[in-house]
N, C-alpha and C positions, 0 to 999 in steps of 0.2 A: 548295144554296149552298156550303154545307162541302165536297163534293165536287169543286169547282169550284176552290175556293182551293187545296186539296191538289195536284189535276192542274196548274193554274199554279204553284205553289211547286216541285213536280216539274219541271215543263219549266224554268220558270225555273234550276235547277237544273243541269240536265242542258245546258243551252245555258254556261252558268258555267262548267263545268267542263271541255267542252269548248274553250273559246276562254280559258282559263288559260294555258295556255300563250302566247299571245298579247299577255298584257295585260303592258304593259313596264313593269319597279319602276323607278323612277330611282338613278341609280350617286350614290353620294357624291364619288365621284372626277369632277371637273369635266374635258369634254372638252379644255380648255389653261391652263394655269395654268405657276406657276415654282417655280424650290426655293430655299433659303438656309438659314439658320444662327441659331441663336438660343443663348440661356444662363438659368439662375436661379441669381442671386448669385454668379455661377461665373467664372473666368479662363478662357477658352478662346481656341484659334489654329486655323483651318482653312485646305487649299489650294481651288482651285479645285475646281470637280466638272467630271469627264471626265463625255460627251462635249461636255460643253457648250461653245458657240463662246465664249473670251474675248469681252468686251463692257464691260470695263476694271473699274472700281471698282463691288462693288453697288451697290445704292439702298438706306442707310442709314433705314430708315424710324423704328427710338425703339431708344435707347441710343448708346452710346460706342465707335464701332468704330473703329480705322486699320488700315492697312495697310503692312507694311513687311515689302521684300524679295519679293514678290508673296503672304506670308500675312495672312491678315485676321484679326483678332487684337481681342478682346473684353477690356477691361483692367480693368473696374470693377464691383462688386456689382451690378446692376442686373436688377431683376426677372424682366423676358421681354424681353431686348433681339433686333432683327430686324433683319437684313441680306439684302436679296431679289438673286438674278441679275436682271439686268435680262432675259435673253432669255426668254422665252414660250418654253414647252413648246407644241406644236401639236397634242397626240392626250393619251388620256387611257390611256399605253403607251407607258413609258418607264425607261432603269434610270441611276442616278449613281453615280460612285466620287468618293470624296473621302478624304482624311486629316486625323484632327483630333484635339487634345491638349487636355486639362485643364491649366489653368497653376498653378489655384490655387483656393480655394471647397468647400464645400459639395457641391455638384451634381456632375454632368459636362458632355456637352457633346451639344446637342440637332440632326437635322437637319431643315430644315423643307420639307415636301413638300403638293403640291395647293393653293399661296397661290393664292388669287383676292386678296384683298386681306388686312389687319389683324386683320379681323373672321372671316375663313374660311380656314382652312387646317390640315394636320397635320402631326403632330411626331414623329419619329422620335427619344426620348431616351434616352441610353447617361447611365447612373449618376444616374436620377430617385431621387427620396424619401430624400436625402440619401445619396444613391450607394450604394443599397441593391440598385435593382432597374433593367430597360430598360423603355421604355413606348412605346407608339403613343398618341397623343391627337389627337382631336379637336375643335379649336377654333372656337368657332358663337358670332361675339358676346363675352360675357361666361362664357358655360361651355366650360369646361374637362371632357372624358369620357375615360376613360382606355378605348380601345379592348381595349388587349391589356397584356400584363405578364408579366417571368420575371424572374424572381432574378439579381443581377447587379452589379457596379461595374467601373469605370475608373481605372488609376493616373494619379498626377499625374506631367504631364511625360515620358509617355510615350505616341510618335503610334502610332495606330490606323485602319489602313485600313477606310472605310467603304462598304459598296456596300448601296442601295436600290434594289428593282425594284417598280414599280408598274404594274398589268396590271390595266386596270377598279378593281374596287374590291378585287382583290387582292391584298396587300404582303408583300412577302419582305425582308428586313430580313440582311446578313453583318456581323459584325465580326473583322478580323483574319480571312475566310475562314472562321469557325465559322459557321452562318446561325441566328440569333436566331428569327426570326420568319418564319412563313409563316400569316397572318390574309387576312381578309377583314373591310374596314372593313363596320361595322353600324350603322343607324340609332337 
């Protein structure tokens, strides 16, 4: 009988390890989703993200945002305030350029990528932990995981071009052209 279970654990085995390769892990990164903008306690102004089609004013989903002169422009201490593009990304492979300023605060200034909604999506943030460091986090609900992290701030009142490339669940992160980040989101 023990030798029975041995040869089935074996083959069971052997059948596993060959069809591994096969078995599909699910991406973090959702095949359509949108990008936007967010802050913690922070003054922040951003433009548009290239190549995205204009689609007029985000969708202001919680905090204080306007707009004036075509920058979107965050004015008030407010926690995690969220401003989404309205256009759907279509593939889960895609890269944004934007420029964004610290006006004032604490923090810096965060970009937000992979929103399915409020509850799911991640962050691309330049001068987290009181402008100490840049972070990728991942938001799920009520927790907050900080994917990645390297040492770093943002001056105030002075714009910085950003560019994020998302490729599966791979993110390459430039600012000002130096590239910060090249992770891969983990569960």
């Amino acid at each position: 009988m023990k030798l029975r279970i041995n040869l089935f654990l074996a083959l069971l085995l052997t059948v596993l390890t060959a069809y591994s390769d096969d078995i599909a892990v699910p991406q973090i990164t959702p095949s359509q989703s949108h990008v936007g903008y967010s802050a913690r306690y922070t003054q922040v102004s951003y433009t548009h993200c290239e190549p995205l089609p204009k689609s007029g004013v985000p969708q202001m989903v919680t905090g204080s945002w306007e707009v004036n002169d075509g920058i979107l422009q965050h004015k008030a201490r407010e926690e995690a305030p969220l401003a989404i593009c309205k256009y759907l990304i279509p593939s889960d492979h895609y890269s944004i350029k934007c420029q964004a300023r610290k006006d004032g605060g604490p923090e810096g200034f965060i970009i937000v990528f992979n929103y399915v909604d409020p509850q799911h999506y991640c962050s691309l943030n330049f001068g987290a932990s009181g402008n100490t460091q840049h972070t990728i986090e991942r938001i799920v609900g009520d927790s907050r995981t900080v994917v990645s992290k390297r040492p770093g701030s943002v001056e105030t009142g002075r714009w910085y071009d950003v560019r994020l490339t998302v490729s599966g669940d791979s993110v390459r992160a430039w600012l000002d052209d130096k590239q910060v980040f090249d992770d891969v989101l983990k569960r």
